[in-house]
C-alpha positions as CSV (number, residue, x, y, z in Angstrom):
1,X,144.2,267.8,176.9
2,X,146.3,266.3,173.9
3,X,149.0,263.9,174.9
4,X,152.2,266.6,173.9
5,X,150.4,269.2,176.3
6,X,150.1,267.0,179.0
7,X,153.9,266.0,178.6
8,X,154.8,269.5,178.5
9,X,153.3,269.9,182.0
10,X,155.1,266.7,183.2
11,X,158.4,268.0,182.2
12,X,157.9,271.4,183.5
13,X,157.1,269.7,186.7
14,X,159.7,267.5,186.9
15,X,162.2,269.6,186.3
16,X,160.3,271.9,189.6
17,X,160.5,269.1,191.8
18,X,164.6,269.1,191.5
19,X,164.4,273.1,191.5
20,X,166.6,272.5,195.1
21,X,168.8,270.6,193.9
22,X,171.9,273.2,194.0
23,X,171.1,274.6,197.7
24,X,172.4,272.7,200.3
25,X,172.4,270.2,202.7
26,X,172.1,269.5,206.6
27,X,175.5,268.7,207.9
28,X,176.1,265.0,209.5
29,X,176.0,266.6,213.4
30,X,172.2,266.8,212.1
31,X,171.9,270.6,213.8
32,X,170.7,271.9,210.9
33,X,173.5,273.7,209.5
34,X,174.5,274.0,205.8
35,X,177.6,273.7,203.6
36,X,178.4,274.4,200.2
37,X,177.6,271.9,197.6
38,X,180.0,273.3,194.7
39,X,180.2,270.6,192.3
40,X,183.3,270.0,190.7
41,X,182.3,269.2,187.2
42,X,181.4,270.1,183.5
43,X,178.6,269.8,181.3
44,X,180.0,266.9,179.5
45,X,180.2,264.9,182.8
46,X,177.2,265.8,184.1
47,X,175.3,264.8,181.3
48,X,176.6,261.3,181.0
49,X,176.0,261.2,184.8
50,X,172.3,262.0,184.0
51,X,172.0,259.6,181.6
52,X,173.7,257.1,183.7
53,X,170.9,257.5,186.5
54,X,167.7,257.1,184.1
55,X,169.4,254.1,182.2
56,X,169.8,252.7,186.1
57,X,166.2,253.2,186.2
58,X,164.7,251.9,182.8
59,X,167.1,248.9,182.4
60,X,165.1,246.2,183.8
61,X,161.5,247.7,183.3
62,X,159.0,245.0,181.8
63,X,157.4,246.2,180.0
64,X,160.2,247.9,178.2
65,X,159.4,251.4,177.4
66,X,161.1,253.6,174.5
67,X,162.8,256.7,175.6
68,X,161.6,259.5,174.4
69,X,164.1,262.9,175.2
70,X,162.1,265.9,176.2
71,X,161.7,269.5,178.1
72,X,163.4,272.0,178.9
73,X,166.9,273.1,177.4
74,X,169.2,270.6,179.2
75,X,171.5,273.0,180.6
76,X,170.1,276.3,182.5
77,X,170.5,278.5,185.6
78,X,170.4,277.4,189.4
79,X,167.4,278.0,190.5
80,X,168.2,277.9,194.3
81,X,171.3,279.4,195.6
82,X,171.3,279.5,199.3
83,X,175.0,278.1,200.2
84,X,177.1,281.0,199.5
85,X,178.5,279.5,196.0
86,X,178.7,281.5,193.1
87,X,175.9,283.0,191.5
88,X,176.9,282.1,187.6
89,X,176.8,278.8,188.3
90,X,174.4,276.1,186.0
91,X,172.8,272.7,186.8
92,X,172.1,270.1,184.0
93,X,168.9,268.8,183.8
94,X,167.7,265.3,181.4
95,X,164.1,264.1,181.3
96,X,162.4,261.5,179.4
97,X,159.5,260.1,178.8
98,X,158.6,256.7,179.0
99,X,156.5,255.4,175.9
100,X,155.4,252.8,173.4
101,X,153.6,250.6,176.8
102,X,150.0,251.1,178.0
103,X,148.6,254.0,179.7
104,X,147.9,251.6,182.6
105,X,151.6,250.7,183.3
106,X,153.1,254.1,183.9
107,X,152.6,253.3,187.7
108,X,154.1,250.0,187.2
109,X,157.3,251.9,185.7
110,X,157.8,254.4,188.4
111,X,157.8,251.7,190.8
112,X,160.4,249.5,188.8
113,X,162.6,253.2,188.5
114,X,162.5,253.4,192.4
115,X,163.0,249.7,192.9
116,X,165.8,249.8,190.8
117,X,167.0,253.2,192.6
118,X,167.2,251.7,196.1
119,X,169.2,248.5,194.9
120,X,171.9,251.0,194.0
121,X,171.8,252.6,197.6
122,X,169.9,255.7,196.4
123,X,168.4,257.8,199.2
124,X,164.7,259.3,199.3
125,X,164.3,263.1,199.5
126,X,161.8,262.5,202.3
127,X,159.7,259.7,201.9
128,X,158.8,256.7,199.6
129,X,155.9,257.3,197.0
130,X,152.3,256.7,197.7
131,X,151.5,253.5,196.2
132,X,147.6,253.9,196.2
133,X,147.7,256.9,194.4
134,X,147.3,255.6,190.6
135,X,149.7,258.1,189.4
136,X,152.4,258.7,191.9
137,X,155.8,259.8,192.1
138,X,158.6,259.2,193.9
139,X,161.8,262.0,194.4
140,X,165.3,260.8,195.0
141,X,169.1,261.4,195.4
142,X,172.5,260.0,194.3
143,X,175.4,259.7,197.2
144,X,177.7,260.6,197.3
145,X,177.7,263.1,193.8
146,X,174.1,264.4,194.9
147,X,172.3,264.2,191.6
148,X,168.5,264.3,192.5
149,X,165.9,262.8,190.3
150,X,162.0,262.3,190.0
151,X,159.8,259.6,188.5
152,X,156.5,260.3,187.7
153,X,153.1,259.9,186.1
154,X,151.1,262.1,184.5
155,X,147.5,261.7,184.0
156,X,146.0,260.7,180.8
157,X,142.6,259.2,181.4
158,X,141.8,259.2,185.5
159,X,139.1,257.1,184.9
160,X,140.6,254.5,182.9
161,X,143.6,254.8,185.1
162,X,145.9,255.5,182.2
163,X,148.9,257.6,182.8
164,X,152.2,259.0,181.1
165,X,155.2,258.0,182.6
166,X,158.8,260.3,183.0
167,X,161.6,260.5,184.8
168,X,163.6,263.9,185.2
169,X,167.5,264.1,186.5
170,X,168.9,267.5,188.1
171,X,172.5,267.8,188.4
172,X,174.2,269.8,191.7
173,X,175.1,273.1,190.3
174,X,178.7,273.8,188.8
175,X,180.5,276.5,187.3
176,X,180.0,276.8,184.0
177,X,183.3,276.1,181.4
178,X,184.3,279.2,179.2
179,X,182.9,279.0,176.5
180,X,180.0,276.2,177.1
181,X,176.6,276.2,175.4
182,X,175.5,276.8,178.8
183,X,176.8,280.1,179.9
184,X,176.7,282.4,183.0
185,X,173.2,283.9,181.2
186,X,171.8,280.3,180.9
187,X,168.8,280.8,179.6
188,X,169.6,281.9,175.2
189,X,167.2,284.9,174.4
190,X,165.6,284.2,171.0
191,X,162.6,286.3,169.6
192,X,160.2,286.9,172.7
193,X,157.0,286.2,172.4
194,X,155.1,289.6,173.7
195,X,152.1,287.8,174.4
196,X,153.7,285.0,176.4
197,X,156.4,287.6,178.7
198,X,153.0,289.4,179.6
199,X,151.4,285.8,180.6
200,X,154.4,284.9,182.6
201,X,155.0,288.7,184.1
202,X,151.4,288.7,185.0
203,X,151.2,284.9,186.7
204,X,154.3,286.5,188.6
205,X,152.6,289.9,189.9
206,X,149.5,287.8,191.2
207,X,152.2,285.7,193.1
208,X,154.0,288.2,194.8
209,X,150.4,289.9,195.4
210,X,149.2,286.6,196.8
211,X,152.5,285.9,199.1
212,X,152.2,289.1,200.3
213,X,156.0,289.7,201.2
214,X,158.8,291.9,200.0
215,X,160.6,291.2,197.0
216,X,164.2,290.9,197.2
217,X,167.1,292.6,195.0
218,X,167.6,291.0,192.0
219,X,170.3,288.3,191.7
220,X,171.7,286.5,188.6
221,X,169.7,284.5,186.8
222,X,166.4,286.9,187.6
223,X,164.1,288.5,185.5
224,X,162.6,287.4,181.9
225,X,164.8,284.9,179.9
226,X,163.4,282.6,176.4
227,X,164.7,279.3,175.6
228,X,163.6,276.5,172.9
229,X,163.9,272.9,172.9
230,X,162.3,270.7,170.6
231,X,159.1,271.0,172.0
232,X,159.0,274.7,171.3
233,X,159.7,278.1,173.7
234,X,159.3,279.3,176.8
235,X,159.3,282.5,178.6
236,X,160.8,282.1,181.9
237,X,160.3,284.6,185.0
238,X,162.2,284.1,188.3
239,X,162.9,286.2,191.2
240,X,163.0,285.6,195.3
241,X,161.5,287.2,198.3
242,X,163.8,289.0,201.4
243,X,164.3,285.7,203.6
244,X,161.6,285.2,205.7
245,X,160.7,283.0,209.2
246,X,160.0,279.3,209.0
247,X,156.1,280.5,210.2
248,X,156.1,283.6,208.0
249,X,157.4,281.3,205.4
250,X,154.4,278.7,205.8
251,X,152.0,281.3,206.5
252,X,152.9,283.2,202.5
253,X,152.8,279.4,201.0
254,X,149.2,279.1,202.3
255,X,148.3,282.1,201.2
256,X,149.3,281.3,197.3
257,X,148.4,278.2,197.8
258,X,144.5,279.8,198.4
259,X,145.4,281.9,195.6
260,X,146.3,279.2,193.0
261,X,143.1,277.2,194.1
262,X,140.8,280.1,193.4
263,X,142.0,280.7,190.5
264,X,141.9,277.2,189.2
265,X,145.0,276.2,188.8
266,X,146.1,272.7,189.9
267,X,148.4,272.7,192.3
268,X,150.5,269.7,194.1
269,X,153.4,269.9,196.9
270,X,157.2,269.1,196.1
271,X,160.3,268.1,198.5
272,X,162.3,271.6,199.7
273,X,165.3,271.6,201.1
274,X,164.1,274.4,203.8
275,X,161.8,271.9,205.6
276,X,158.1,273.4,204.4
277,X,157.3,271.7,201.1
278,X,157.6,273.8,198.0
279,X,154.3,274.6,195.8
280,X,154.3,273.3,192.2
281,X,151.2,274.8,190.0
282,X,149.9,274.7,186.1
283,X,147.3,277.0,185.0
284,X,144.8,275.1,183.1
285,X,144.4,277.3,180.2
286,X,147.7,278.7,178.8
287,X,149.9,275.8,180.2
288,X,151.9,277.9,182.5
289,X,153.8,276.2,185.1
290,X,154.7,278.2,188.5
291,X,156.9,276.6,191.3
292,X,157.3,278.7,194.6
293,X,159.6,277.1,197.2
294,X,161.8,278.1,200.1
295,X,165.1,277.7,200.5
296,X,167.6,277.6,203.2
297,X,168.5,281.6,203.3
298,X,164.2,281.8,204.3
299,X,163.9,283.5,201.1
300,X,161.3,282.3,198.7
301,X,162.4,281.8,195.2
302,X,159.5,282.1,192.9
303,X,159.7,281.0,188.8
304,X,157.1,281.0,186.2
305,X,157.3,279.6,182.4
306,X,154.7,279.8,179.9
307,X,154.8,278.5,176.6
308,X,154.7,280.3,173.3
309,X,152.0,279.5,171.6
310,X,152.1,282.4,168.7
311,X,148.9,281.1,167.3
312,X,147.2,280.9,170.2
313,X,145.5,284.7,171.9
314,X,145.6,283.4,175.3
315,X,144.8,285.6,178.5
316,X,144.7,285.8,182.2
């Protein structure tokens, strides 16, 4: 796989791994019970916020990386609305990658991110990273604005040891401002690629096949959507399942888990908010990235975005 591919995959990933970032949180009594996490902000604050957090992070890296702006258009849909706010809210989302050091150092940068993350009082989403995997990650949150963020590495050469280093930044969601870049549709259309909505509609049918579960009504932000970044397009499916039980809800994540594994696509576990770890996958052939993950309603919000890749014939 060429570096620029496996970058794409990293910042489709990262931005997964902070797709809970606008649910909600347990309340301080510790019962388990959730409030609203309306964030009062604007685009325009968020995104100096963002950059705040990964400039935390990269300031006193050795060796110094260059930062290198990537993924997916910065400001886009919630993903996860399970507090009761207002469904046309967005969230802002920053990631860069961390370049110009050797391959062998990305683990040596996502450990000096986290380092410098916990000096500033930063909390983990669950637990610290595992330091003898050669390509970890580790998943954190601000306090008390609750801006979540991931640093990671993605794998270059295994053997060697040689990753790709990135860290990603997820905003709580916020109502859009009339008028923003980002409005209550989020995701611009631009010319659809046909062959990459049948990829993504496809991956999406297998899913709800494999979770075996109904699908829910349609809420805003569903369905097919394009955006571009500098990198290139993206199709972009999501929808959610009627709320389930916490062992129904385990029970249809093992079962597309099984799926995802027979059909060869990798597959790794992310923090959730609901308490059963969400499902992050990439199809090894056409790039597609699928992230399944409960949320604190017991629905399970599923998305799916595949490149567009007009010279390429690709098929499932």
């Amino acid at each position: 796989m060429k570096p620029n591919q496996i970058m794409s995959a990293i910042v489709l990933l990262c931005a997964a791994v902070a797709i809970t970032a606008c649910g909600s949180q347990q309340d301080s009594s510790g019962n388990g019970a959730t409030k609203s996490k309306q964030a009062t902000m604007d685009e325009q604050q968020a995104s100096a916020r963002a950059e705040e957090i990964v400039h935390q992070a990269v300031e006193g890296m050795s060796p110094k990386p260059t930062l290198k702006r990537t993924g997916l258009r910065p400001l886009g849909a919630c993903i996860a609305r399970d507090d009761g706010g207002p469904d046309d809210r967005v969230q802002y989302r920053l990631t860069y990658q961390l370049t110009g050091v050797p391959g062998s150092d990305a683990k040596t940068l996502v450990r000096q991110a986290r380092d410098a993350w916990v000096k500033l009082g930063y909390k983990f989403q669950s637990q610290d990273g595992d330091w003898s995997d050669p390509f970890p990650s580790v998943s954190m949150r601000t306090e008390p604005d609750d801006f979540w963020m991931t640093a990671l590495t993605g794998v270059v050469n295994r053997a060697k040891g040689e990753g790709l280093a990135a860290i990603s930044v997820t905003s709580p969601c916020f109502a859009p401002s009339q008028g923003a870049s980002g409005d209550s549709t989020a995701f611009h259309r631009t010319q659809v690629d046909e062959n990459a909505e049948h990829l993504a509609l496809a991956h999406s049918s297998r899913i709800y096949d494999a979770l075996h579960v109904r699908h829910a009504p349609a809420q805003a932000g569903d369905g097919i959507s394009v955006y571009q970044d500098a990198e290139g397009s993206y199709v972009h499916h999501a929808w959610s399942t009627q709320p389930l039980s916490e062992e129904e809800t385990a029970q249809a994540l093992a079962r597309v888990r099984t799926y995802f594994e027979s059909a060869g696509w990798t597959v790794r576990h992310v923090l959730a908010e609901a308490g059963v770890p969400a499902l992050v996958a990439r199809n090894v052939k056409d790039e597609s990235v699928a992230q399944v993950a409960p949320s604190a309603t017991g629905a399970v919000r599923v998305a799916v975005t595949t490149p567009v890749a007009p010279e390429k014939s690709a098929s499932i």
